[in-house]
Each structure stands twice: as C-alpha cells, then as structure tokens.
C-alpha positions in Angstrom: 30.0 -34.6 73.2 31.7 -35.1 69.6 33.2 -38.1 68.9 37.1 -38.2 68.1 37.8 -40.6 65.8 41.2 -41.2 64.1 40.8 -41.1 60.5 38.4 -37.9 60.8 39.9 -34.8 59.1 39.4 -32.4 56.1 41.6 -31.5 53.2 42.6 -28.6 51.6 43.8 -28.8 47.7 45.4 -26.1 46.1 47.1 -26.5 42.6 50.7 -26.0 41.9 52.9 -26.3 38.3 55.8 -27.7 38.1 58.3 -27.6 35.2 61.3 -30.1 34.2 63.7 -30.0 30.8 63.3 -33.9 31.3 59.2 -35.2 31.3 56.4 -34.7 33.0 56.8 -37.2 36.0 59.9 -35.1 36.8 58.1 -32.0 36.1 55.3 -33.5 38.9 58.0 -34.6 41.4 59.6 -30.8 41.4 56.0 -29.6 41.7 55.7 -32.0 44.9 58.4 -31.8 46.2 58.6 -27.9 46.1 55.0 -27.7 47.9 56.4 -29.9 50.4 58.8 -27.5 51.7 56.5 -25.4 52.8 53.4 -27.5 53.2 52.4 -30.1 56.1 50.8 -32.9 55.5 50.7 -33.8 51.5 48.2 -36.4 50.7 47.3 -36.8 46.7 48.2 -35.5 43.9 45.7 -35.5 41.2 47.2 -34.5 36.9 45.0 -31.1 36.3 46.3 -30.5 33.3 50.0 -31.0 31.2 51.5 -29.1 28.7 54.9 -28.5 26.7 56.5 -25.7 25.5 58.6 -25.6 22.2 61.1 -23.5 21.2 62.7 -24.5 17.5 60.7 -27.1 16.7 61.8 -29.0 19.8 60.2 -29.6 23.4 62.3 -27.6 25.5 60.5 -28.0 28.9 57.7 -30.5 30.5 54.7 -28.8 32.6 52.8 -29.9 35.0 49.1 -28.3 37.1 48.9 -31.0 39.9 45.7 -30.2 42.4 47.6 -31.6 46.1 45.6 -31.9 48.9 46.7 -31.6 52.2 45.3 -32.0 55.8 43.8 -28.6 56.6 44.4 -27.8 60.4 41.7 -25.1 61.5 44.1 -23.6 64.1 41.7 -23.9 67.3 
C-alpha cells in the first residue's frame, strides 16, 4: 500500500512573459498574476530571461520570461 504523505506532489513549470511600460518586477507581477487566472496552484517563479525594447532611443516597455511552477494534478 503507498504511503500518503502530505508534502508529496509533483510540479509542472511552464514559462510565461510578461510585459510592463514601468520595470521588470511589474512586468513579472502581470506575468503572475495573469497565469494565475487560469492556473491552480502557483508555486515559484524562477527570472528565465529579461529584456527591453526601445523605440527612439528610449525604453518603451519592460519584459519578462518567468518559468512558474505549479502543482500538477494527474486527474485520477
């Protein structure tokens, strides 16, 4: 018989951007809070990558890849 045990599950982690006029912890929260919408059980949030883009010499938007991992349910 398995044992059940209350810390025992697996994650999932996907990656999702997201983008703010403002800086890159914004840019993180939107991508966050976004996923979380539609997405049970957010754990971490681990910085993949961050970039800008410039328009006139001037940064015009903050972006964020965030892996986020979540509890995976299996469905049984």
């Amino acid at each position: 018989m398995a044992e059940s045990h209350p810390f025992r599950f697996a994650s999932r982690v996907t990656e999702v951007i997201g983008v703010s006029s403002e800086s890159w912890e914004a840019a993180a929260r939107n991508a966050v809070e976004t996923a979380a919408k539609t997405v049970r059980d957010l754990r971490i949030a681990e910085v993949v990558r961050q970039d800008i883009s410039i328009e006139d010499g001037k940064v015009s938007s903050y972006r964020v890849r965030l892996g986020i991992s979540f509890k995976y349910e299996s469905g049984d």
